[in-house]
VOGU-3710 file (C-alpha; in Angstrom, 3 decimals, decimal comma):
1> xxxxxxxxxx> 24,343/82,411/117,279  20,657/83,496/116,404  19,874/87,050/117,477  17,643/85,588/120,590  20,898/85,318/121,751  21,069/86,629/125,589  24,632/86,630/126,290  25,444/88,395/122,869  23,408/91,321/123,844  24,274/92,011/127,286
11> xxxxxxxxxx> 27,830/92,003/125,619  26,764/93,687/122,252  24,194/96,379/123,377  23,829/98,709/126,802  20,550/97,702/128,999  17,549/100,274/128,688  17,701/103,325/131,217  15,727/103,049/133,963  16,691/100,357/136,299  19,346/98,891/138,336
21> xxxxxxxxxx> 21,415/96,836/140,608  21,390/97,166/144,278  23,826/95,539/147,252  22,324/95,277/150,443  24,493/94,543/153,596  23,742/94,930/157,053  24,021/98,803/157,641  23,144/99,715/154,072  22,575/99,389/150,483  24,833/100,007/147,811
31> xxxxxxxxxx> 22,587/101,447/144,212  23,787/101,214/140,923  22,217/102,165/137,189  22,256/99,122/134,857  23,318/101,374/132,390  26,421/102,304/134,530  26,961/98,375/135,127  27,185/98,210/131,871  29,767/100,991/131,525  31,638/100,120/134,325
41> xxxxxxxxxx> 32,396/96,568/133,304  33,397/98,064/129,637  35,891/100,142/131,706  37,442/97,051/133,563  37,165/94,981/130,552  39,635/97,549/128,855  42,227/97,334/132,186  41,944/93,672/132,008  42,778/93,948/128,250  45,767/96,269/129,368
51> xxxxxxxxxx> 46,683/93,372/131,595  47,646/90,834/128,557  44,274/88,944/129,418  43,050/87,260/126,306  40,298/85,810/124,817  39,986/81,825/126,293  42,222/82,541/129,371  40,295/82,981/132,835  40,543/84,469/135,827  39,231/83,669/139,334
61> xxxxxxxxxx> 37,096/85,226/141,929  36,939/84,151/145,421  34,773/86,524/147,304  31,609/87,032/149,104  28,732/88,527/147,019  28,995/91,820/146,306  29,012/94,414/143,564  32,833/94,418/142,267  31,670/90,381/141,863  29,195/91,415/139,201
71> xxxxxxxxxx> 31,259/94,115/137,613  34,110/91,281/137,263  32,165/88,751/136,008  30,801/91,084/133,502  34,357/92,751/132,066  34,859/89,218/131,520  31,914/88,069/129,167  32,932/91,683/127,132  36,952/90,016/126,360  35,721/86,362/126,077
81> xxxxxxxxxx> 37,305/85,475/129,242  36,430/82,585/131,373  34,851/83,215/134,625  35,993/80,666/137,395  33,847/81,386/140,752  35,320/79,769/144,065  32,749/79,141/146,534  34,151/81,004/149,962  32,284/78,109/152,222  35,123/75,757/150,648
91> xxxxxxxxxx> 37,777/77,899/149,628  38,865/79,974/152,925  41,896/81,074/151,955  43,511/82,972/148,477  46,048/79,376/148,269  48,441/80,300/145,223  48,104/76,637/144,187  44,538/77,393/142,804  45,631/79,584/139,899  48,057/76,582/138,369
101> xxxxxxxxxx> 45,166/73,891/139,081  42,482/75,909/137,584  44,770/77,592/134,767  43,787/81,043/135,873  45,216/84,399/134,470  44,460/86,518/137,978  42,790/85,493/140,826  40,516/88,569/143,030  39,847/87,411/146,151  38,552/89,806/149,012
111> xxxxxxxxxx> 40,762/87,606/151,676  42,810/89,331/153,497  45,864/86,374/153,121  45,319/86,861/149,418  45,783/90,536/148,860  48,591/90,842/151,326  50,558/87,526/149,877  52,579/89,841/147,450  51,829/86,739/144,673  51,839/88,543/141,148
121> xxxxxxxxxx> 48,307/87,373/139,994  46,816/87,667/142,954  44,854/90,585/143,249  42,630/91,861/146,283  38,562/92,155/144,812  38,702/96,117/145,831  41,143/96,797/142,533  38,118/96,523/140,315  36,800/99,895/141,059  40,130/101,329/140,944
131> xxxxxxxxxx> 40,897/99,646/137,712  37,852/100,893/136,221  37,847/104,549/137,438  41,680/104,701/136,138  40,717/104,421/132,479  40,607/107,669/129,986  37,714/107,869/127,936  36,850/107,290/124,305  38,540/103,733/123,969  36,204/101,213/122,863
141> xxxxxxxxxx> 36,354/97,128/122,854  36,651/95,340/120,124  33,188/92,903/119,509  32,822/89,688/120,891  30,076/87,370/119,545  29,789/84,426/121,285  28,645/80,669/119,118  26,683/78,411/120,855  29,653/75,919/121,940  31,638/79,204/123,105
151> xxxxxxxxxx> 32,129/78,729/126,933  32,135/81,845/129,357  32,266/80,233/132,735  34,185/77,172/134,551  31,807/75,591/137,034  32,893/73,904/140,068  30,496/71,129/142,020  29,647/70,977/144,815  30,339/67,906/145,904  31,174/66,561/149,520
161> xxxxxxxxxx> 34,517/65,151/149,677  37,959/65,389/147,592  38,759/68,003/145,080  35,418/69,561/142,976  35,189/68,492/139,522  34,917/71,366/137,100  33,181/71,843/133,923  32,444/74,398/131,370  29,623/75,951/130,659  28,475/76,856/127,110
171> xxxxxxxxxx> 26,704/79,978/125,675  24,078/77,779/124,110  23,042/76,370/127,774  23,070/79,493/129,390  20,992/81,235/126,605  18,875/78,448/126,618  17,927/78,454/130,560  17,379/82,294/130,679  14,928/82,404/127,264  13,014/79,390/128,855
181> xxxxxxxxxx> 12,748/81,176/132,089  11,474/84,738/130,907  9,192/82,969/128,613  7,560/81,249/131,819  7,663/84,059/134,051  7,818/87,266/132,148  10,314/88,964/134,158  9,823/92,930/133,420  9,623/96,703/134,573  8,407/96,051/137,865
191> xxxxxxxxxx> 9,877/93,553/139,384  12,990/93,052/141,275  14,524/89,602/141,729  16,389/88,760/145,404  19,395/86,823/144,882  21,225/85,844/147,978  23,237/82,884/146,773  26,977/82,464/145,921  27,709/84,378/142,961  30,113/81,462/142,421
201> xxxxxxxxxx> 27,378/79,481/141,509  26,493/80,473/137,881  22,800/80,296/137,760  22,641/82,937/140,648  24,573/85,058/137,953  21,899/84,340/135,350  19,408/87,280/137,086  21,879/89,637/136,334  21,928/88,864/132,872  18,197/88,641/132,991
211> xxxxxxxxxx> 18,151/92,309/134,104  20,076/93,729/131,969  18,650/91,915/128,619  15,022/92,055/129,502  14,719/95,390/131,960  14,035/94,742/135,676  16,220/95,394/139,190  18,172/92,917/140,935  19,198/92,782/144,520  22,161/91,013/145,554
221> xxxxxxxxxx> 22,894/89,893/149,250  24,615/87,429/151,134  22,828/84,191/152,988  23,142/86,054/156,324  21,467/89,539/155,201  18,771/88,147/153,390  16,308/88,095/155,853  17,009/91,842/157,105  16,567/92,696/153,456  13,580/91,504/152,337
231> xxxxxxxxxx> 11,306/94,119/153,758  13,844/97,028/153,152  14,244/96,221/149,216  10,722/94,986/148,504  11,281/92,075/145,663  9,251/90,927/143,837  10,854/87,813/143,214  13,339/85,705/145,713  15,468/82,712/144,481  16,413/80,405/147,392
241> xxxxxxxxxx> 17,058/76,803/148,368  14,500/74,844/150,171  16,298/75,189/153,744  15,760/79,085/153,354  11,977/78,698/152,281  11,705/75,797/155,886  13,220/78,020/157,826  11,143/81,220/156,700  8,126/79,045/157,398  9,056/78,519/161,240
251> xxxxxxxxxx> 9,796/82,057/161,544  6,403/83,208/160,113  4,446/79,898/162,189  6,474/81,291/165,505  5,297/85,004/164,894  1,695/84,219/164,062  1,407/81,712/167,300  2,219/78,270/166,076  2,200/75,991/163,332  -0,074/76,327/160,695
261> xxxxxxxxxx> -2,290/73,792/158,961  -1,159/72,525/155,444  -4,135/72,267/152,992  -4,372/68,677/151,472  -2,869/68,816/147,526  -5,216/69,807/145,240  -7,110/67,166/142,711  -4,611/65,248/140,206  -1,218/67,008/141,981  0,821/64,370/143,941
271> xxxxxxxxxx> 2,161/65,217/147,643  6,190/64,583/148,009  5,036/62,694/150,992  2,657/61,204/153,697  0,576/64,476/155,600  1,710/65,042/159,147  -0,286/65,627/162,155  0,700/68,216/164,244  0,126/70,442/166,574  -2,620/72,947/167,204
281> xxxxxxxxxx> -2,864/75,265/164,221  -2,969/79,228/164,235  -5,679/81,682/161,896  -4,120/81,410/158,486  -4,996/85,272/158,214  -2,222/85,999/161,006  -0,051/83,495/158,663  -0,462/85,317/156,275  0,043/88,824/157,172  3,117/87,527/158,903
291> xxxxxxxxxx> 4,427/86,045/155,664  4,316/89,638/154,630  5,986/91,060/157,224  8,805/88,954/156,477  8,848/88,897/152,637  7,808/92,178/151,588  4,216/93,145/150,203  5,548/92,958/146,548  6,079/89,146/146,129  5,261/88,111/142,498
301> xxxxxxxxxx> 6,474/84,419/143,412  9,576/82,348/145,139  11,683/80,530/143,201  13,081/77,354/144,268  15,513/74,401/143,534  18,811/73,183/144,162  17,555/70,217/146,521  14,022/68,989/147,540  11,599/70,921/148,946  9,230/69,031/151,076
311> xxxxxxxxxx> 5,285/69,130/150,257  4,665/71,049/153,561  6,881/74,013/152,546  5,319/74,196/149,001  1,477/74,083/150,259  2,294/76,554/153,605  3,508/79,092/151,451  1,169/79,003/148,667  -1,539/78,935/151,534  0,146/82,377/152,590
321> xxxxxxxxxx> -0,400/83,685/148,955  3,038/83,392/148,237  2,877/81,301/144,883  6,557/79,184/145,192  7,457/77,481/141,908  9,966/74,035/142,521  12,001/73,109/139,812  15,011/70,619/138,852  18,205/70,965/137,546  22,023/70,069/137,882
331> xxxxxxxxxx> 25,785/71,446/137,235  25,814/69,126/134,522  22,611/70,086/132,703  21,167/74,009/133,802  17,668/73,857/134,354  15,376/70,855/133,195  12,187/71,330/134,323  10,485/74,033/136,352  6,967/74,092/137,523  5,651/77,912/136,672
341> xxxxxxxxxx> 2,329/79,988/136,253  -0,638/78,283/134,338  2,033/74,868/134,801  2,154/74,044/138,278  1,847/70,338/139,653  2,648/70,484/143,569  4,949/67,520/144,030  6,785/67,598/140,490  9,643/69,586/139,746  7,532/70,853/136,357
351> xxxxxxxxxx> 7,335/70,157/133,125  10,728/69,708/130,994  11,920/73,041/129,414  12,114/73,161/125,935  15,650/72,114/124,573  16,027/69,274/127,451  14,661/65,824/126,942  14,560/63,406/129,475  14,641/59,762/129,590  14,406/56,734/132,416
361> xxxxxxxxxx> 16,521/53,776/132,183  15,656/50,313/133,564  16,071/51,437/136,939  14,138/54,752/136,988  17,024/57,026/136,876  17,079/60,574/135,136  18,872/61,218/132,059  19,008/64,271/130,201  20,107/65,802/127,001  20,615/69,319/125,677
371> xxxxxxxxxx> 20,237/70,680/122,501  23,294/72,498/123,727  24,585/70,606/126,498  26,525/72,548/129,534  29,570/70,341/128,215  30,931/66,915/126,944  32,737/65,909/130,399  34,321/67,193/133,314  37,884/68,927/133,088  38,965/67,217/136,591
381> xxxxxxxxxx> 37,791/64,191/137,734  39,035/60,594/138,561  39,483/58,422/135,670  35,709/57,257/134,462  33,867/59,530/136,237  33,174/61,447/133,324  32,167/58,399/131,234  29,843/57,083/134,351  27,843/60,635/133,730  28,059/61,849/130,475
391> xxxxxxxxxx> 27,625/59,779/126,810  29,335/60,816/123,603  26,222/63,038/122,506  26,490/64,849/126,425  23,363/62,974/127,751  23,811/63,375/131,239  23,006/60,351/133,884  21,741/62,714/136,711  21,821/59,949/139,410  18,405/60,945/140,238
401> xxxxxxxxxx> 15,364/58,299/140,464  11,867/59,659/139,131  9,065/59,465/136,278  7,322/61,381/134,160  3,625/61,217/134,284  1,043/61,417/131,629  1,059/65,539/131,399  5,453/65,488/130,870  5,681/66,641/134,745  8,804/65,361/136,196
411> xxxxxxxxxx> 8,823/63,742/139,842  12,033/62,885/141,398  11,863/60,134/144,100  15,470/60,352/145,312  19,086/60,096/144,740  19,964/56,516/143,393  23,033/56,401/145,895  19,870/56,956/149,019  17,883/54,176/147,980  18,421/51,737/150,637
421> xxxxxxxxxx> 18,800/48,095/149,641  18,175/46,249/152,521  19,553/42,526/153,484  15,978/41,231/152,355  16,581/42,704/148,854  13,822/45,571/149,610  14,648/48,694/148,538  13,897/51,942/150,573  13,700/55,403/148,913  14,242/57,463/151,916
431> xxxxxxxxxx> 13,407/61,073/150,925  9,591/61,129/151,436  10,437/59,799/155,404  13,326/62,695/156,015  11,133/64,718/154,745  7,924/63,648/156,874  10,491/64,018/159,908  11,617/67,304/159,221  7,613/68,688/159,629  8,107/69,126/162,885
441> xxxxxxxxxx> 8,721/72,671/164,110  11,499/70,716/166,357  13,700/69,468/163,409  15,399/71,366/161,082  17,443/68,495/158,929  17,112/64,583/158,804  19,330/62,053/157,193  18,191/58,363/157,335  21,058/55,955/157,239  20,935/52,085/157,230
451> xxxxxxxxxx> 22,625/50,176/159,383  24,240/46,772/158,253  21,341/46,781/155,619  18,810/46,115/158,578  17,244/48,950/160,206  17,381/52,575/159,931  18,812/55,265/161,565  17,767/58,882/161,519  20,546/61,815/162,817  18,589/65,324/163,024
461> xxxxxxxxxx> 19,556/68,303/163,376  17,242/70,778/166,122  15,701/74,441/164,945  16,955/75,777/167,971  20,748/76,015/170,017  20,084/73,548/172,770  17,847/70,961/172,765  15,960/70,437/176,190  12,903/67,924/177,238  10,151/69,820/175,007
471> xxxxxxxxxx> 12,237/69,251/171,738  12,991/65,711/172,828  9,619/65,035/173,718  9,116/66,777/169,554  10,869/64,951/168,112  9,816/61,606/169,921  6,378/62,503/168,785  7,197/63,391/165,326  9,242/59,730/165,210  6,066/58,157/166,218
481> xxxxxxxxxx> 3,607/60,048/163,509  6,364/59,648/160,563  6,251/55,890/161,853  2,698/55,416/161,647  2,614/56,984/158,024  4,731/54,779/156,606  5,365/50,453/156,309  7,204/48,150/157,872  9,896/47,944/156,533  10,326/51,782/156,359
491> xxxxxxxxxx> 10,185/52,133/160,457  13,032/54,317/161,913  14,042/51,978/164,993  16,622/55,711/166,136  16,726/59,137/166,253  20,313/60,505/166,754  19,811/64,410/167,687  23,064/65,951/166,590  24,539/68,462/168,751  23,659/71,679/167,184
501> xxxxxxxxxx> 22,600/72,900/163,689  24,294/71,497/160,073  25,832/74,554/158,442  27,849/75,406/155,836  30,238/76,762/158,615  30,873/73,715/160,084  31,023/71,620/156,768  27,927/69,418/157,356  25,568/71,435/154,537  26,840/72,028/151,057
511> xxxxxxxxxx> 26,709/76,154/149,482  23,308/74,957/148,435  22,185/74,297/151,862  22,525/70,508/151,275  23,186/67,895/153,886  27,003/66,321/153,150  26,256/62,689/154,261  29,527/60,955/154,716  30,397/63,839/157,076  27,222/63,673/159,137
521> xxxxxxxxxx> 27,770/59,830/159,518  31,144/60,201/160,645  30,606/61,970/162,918  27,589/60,548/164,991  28,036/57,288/163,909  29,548/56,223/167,458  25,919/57,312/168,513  24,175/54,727/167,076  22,528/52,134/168,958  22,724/54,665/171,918
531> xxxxxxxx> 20,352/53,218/174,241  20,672/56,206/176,691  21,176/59,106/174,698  19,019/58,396/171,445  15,693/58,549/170,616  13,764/55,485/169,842  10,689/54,325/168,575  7,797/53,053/170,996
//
């Protein structure tokens, strides 16, 4: 490994004095030096050693976010352990079963079923500080150095049925990502980045690293504080899906008197979609001054990713002065491309980092290749699923439709599984018309489904608990301006309006605030062709 290398440093060398890591839960924040991070997780690292844990062998965490995640994490990368995060949305309970399928050493898990089941290697999360406190001083750990096919994490997807498929993730990849980010956004002294995610997911783990390699703060919440926290901790920076972003923007359109206006994309950038007509708009100076309010007066930029972010989102926020950057990436592959300062195109995903190349097959879909790929296959999937996704060399077929256009920005169209073939043979990308749907202050989600290949069917979800006459009479309207703004053959003939929100909670959104499909349609599928209940096109 070259000396750029991230991961060997944060392992090799203690961060600079000066800054630090912060928890913030609802009734207070929890501080932390980087340099005592760094100390603490030596300290663990030595009781894990004491343990018998080895180099190669991994242990779980199933937990909310929180400090002791961090510290965890980070004892591991100083043995060479494997990190294996379990996503608490899909894991509810500590099941003993998990450390045979996974292969895991220990398993820390902060519920309550786990630390009480009196199973050996199952520890409860708040032994970390006890096991780090409890050892004497002047031991040291032997060095780890990490090569670039070394792997320090096992990533689970998050995908919407059956059993995740897991992969590993290699040194190379990560150190890859995290040099290509700080040489786009220059991540130093004075900021602090807002992370809010699962820690389970490893890229939320990568501003950690990023603060203790290249000297900033991080904050670290959970989805449900991250609203209270924003004006409390001041960041600088805030990495969040687009569902967080579309739901900030109602908040700060409700406290600054309505919807605001988006301003048409600027010369050359393409829109993700038609414009929408709405209703009356509100002084973009009262927009704006609520956007601080809600975010802090510190914001450098947003970050976001994960899933598409509709063009309304993007332009409101930038509109605010709120620069938010969109970029595109997978399990499979780390970050591809990411729009940034002095490369922005609203409507791409950005321009491909340096180490990916991407290519389109016949059919327009996405595939990608590392110079150090994340991995060569999955570790647990049905037979051929690896081969369907990755080749020999660990180009990746993302599953993703899109193009490149004449600057090397990326644009992604859809999922190849949403494209709609209909019994005519046309085919219907449907993103751009959820999207157009979900403009309305009404609407929160929309999934378009196809029924018997001739017409389509949109189930939404509302913004708000109960829906009454002035949200139908919303989303009727909205139906009617999304139908105008698009063919034919792309007319919604339905709306289903689900009863209540999709949440992660009730297994209709993914972690990453993703729609699960197959779920939704279960579900409300009896509620097609509703002629009472439903909302239908004029």
């Amino acid at each position: 490994m070259t000396e750029a290398s991230v991961i060997n440093h944060i392992v090799a060398e203690p961060p600079a004095a000066g800054h630090r890591i912060s928890f913030f839960r609802l009734g207070g924040i929890e501080h932390l030096e980087l340099t005592e991070l760094h100390e603490r997780a030596g300290r663990l690292a030595l009781a894990l050693r004491d343990l018998g844990i080895a180099r190669g062998e991994r242990i779980g965490i199933l937990a909310a976010n929180c400090l002791e995640w961090m510290v965890l994490d980070l004892a591991a990368l100083r043995l060479g352990v494997v990190t294996v995060g379990f996503d608490p949305a899909k894991f509810a309970t500590a099941d003993p079963a998990l450390l045979g399928r996974y292969g895991l050493r220990l398993l820390f898990t902060d519920r309550p079923d786990g630390a009480a089941s009196g199973v050996p290697h199952i520890r409860a999360l708040a032994d970390v500080v006890r096991m780090a406190a409890d050892q004497a001083g002047g031991r040291e750990l032997p060095p780890v150095l990490y090569a670039p096919d070394d792997v320090t994490s096992l990533k689970l997807t998050s995908g919407s049925t059956g059993e995740p498929k897991t992969l590993t993730a290699s040194v190379g990849s990560i150190d890859n990502d995290l040099l290509a980010v700080q040489e786009m956004f220059a991540h130093g002294p004075d900021d602090n980045v807002f992370v809010f995610l699962p820690l389970s997911v490893l890229q939320q783990r990568y501003w950690t690293y990023s603060a203790l390699r290249f000297g900033h703060d991080v904050t670290i919440s959970t989805y449900e504080a991250a609203f209270p926290a924003l004006r409390q901790i001041r960041p600088t920076v805030v990495m969040g899906v687009p569902g967080f972003f579309e739901t900030a923007r109602k908040h700060i359109e409700a406290q600054a008197g309505g919807p605001v206006p988006t301003a048409p994309a600027s010369a050359g950038a393409a829109s993700t979609g038609p414009a929408s007509a709405g209703p009356a708009s509100v002084d973009p100076d009262k927009a704006a001054a609520s956007a601080r309010r809600l975010f802090g007066d510190r914001i450098r930029y947003l970050w976001t990713g994960s899933a598409p972010a509709s063009g309304g989102t993007l332009r409101f926020f930038n509109g605010v002065g709120l620069p938010i950057f969109e970029g595109y990436g997978l399990n499979e592959t780390c970050i591809v491309a990411k729009n940034h300062p002095g490369a922005h195109r609203l409507g791409s995903v950005g321009r491909v980092l340096p180490g990916k190349h991407v290519t389109l097959d016949a059919e327009g879909v996405i595939h990608v290749r590392g110079d150090h790929p994340v991995c060569r296959g999955y570790e647990q999937a049905p037979p051929g699923v690896s081969e369907h996704v990755f080749s020999a060399d660990g180009t990746v077929r993302t599953n993703d439709i899109g193009h490149l256009d004449e600057d090397g920005f990326l644009y992604i169209r859809g999922r190849a599984d949403d494209v709609i073939v209909q019994d005519n043979g046309r085919k219907i990308v449907v993103r751009p018309i959820e999207e157009h749907m979900r403009a309305s202050p009404a609407i929160e989600e929309c999934v378009i489904f196809c029924l018997k290949q001739t017409h389509l069917v949109a189930v939404v979800s509302p913004t708000g608990d109960t829906v009454g006459p002035d949200e139908e009479k919303a989303i009727a309207e909205q139906l009617a301006r999304t139908n105008a703004a698009f063919g034919a053959e792309e007319q919604i003939r339905e709306v289903v309006v689900a009863r209540g929100r999709f949440t992660v909670e009730n297994g209709l959104l993914t972690s990453q605030l993703k729609p699960r499909r197959g779920q939704i349609l279960d579900i409300y599928l009896s509620e097609f062709n509703d002629t009472q209940g439903s909302v239908h096109a004029a």
